[in-house]
LUMNUBA-629209 format. One line per 8 residues: their letters; for each residue x, y, z negated of N, C-alpha, C, O. Coordinates in nm, 3 decimals, m for minus. Last residue first. Layout:
LUMNUBA-629209
a = X:Y:Z:X:Y:Z:X:Y:Z:X:Y:Z  ...
end
This chain:
LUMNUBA-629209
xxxxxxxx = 0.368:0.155:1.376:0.487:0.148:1.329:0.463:0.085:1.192:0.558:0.064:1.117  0.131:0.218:1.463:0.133:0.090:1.460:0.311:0.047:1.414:0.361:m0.066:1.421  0.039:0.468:1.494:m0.043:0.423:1.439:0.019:0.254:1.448:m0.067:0.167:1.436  0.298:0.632:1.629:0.216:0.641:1.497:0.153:0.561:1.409:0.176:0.557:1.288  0.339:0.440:1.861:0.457:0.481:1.735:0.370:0.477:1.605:0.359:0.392:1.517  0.070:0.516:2.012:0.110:0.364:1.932:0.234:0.353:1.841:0.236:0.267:1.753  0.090:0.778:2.018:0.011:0.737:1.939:0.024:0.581:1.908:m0.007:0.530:1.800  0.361:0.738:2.252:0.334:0.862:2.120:0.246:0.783:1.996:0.303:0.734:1.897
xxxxxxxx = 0.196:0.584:2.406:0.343:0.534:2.337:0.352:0.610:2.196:0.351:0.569:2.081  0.049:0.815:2.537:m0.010:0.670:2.487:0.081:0.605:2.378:0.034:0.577:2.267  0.235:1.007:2.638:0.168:0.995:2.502:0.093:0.863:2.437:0.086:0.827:2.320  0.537:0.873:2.658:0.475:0.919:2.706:0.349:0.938:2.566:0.360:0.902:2.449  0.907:1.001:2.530:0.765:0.867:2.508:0.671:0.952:2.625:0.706:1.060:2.674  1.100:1.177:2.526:1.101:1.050:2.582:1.027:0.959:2.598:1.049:0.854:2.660  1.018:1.411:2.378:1.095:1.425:2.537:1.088:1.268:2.594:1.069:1.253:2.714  0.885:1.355:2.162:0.820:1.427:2.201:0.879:1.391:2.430:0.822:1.367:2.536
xxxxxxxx = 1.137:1.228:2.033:1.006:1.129:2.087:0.889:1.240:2.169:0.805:1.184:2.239  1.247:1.446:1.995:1.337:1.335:2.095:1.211:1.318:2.131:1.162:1.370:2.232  1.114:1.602:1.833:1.122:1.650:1.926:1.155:1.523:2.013:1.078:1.503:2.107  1.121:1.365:1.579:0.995:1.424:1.657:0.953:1.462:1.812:0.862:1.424:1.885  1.383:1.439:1.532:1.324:1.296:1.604:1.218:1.313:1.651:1.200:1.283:1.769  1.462:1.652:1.418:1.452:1.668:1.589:1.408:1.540:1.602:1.386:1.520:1.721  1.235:1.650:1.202:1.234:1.798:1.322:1.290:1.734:1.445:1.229:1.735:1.552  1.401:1.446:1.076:1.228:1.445:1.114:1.195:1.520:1.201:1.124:1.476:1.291
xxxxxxxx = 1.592:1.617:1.012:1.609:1.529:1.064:1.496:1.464:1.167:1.500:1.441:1.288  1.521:1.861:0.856:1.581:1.856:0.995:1.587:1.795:1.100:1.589:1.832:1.217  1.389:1.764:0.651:1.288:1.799:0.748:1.379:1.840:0.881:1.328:1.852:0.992  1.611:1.420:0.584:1.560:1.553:0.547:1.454:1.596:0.666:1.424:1.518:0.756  1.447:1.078:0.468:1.534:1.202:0.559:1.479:1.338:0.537:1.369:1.374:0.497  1.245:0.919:0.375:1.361:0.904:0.326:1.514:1.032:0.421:1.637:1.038:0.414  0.987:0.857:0.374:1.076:1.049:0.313:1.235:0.995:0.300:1.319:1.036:0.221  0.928:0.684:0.469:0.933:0.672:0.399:1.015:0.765:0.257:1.062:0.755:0.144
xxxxxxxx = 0.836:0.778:0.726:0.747:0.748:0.722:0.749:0.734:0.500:0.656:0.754:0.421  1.174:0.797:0.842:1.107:0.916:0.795:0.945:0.902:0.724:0.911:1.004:0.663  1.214:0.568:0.853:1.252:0.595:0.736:1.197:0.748:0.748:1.181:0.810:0.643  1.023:0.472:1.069:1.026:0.402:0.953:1.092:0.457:0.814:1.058:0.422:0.701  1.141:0.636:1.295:1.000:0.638:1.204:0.962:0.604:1.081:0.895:0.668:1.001  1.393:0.532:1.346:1.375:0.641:1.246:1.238:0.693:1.182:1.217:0.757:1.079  1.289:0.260:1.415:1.344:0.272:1.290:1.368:0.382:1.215:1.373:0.387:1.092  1.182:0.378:1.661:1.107:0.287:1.531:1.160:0.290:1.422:1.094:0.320:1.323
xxxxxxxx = 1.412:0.453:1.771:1.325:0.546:1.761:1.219:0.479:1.646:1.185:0.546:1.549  1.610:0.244:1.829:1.618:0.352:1.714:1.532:0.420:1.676:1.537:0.464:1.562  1.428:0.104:1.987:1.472:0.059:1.828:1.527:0.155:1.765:1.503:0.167:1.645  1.408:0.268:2.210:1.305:0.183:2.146:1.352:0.177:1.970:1.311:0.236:1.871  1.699:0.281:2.278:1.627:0.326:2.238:1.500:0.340:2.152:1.489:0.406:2.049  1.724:m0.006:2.334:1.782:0.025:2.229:1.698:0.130:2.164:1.639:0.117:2.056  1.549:m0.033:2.588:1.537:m0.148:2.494:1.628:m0.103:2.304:1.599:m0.152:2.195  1.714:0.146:2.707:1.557:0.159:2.696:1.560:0.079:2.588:1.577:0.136:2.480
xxxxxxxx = 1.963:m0.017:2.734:1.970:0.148:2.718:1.829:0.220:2.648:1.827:0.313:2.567  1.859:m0.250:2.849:1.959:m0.228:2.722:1.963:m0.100:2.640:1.965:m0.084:2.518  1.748:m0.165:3.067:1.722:m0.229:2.966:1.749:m0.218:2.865:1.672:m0.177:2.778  1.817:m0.024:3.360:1.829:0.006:3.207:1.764:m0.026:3.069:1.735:0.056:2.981  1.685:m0.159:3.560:1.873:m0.206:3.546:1.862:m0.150:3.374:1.893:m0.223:3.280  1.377:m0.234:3.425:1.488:m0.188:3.553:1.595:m0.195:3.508:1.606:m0.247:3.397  1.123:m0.226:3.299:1.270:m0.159:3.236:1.341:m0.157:3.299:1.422:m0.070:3.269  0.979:m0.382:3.438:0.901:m0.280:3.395:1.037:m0.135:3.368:1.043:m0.016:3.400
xxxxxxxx = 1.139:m0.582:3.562:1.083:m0.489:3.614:1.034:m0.368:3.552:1.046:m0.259:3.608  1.067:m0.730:3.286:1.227:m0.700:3.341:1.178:m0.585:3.419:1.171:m0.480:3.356  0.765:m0.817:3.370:0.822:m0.743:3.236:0.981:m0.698:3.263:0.984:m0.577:3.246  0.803:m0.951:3.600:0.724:m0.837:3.551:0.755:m0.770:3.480:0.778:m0.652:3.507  0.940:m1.170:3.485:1.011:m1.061:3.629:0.930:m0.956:3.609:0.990:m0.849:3.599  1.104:m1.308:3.280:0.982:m1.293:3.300:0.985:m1.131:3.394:1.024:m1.019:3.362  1.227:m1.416:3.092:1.297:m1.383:3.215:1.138:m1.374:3.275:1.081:m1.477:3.311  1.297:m1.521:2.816:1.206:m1.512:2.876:1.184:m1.566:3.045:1.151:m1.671:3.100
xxxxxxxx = 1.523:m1.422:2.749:1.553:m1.610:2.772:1.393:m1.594:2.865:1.381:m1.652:2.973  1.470:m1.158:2.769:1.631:m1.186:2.841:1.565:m1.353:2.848:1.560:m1.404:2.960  1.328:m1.139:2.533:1.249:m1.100:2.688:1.369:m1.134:2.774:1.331:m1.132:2.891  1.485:m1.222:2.389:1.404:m1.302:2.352:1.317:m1.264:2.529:1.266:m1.342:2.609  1.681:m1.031:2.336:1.727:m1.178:2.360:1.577:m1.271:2.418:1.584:m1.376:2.482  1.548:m0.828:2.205:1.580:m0.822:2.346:1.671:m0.955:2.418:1.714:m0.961:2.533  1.302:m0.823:2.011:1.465:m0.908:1.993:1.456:m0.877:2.184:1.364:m0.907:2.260  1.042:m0.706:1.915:1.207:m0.621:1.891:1.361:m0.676:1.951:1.472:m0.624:1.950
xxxxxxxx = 0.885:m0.860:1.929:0.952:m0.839:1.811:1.079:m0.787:1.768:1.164:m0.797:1.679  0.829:m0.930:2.169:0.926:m0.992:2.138:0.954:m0.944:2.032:1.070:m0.973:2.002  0.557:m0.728:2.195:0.548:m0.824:2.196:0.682:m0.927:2.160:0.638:m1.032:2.112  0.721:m0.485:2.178:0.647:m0.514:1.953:0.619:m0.672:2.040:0.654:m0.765:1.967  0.788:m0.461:2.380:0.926:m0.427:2.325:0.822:m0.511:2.128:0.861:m0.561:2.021  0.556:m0.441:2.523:0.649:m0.552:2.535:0.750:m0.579:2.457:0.803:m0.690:2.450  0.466:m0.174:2.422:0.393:m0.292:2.404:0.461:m0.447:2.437:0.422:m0.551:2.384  0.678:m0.015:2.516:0.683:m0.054:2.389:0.566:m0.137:2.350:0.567:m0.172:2.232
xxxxxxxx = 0.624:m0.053:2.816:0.732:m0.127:2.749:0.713:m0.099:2.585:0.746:m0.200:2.524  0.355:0.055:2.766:0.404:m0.036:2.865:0.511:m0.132:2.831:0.499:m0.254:2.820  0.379:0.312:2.711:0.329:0.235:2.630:0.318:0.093:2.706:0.226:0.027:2.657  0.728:0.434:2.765:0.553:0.419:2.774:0.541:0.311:2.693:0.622:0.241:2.632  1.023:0.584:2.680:0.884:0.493:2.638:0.793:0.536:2.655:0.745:0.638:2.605  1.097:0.767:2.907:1.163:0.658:2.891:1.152:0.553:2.834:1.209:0.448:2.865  0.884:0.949:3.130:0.924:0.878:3.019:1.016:0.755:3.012:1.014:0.661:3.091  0.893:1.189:3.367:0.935:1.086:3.347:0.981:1.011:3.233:1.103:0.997:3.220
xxxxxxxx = 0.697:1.393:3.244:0.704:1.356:3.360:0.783:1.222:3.383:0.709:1.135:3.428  0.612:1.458:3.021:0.580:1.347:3.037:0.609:1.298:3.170:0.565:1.191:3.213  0.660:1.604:2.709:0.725:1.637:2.841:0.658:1.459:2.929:0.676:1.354:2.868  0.376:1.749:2.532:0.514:1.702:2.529:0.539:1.639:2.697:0.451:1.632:2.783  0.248:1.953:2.275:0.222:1.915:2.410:0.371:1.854:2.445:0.471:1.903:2.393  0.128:1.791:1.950:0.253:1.923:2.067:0.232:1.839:2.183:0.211:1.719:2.197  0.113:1.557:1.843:0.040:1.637:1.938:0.031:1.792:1.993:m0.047:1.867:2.052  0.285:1.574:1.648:0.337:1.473:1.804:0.203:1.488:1.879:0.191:1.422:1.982
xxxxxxxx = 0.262:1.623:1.408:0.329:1.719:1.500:0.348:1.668:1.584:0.455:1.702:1.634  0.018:1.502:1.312:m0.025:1.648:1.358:0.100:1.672:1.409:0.086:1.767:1.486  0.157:1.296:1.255:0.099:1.285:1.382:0.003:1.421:1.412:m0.068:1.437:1.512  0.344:1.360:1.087:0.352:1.328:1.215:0.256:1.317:1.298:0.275:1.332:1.418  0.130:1.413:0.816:0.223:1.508:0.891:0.291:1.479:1.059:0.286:1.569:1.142  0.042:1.198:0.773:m0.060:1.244:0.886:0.018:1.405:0.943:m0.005:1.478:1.040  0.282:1.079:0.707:0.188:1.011:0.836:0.093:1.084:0.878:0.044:1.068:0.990  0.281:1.265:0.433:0.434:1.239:0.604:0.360:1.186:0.695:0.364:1.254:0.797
xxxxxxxx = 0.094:1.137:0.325:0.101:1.242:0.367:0.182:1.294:0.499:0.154:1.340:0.610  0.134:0.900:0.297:0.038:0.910:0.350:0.048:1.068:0.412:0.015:1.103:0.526  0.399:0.909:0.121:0.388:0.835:0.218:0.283:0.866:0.354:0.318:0.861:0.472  0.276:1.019:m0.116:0.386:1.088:m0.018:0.390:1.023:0.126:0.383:1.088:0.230  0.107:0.819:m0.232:0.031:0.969:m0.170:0.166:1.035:m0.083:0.142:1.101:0.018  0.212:0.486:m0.052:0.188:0.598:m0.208:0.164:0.777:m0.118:0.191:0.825:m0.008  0.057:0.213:0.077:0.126:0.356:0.039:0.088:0.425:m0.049:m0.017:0.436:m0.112  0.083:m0.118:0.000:0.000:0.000:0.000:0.089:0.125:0.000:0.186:0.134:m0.075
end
């Protein structure tokens, strides 16, 4: 269960990730980070897969996308848990603002 700080920071993000944000070419849609929570994160796992659709989706930059992904969850995770300053939270926000599309945006939020 969360505690009142907790809850609070969550609805603090997601009042600031509805800033209008850059969407022309994202680097997470909700596309691949629906593939990226389907393997549970393990990029070994869509690699033994091999599943051409999904590879396709991420193109030569897998690794690069596929990382991303994971940092960006994980800084959710500790900002979700105050565990960073408001600087920090300030520019992750912004990153995810420049690199997600919005669909992706709201599945961060609501499913991190």
């Amino acid at each position: 269960m969360l505690g009142d700080s907790e809850v609070l920071s969550i609805r603090h993000l997601r009042k600031a990730l509805t800033v209008t944000s850059n969407f022309m070419n994202p680097l997470i849609t909700s596309d691949r980070l629906r593939i990226y929570r389907s393997y549970h994160g393990d990029i070994d796992g869509i690699l033994r897969n091999n599943n051409n659709q999904e590879l396709k989706l991420f193109g030569a930059e897998i690794d690069v996308i596929w990382s991303m992904i994971d940092n960006k969850v994980q800084d959710l995770e500790i900002i979700k848990k105050g565990l960073v300053s408001k600087e920090y939270e300030s520019r992750t926000l912004t990153q995810l603002r420049e690199i997600c599309d919005r669909e992706a945006l709201e599945l961060l939020l609501t499913e991190s």
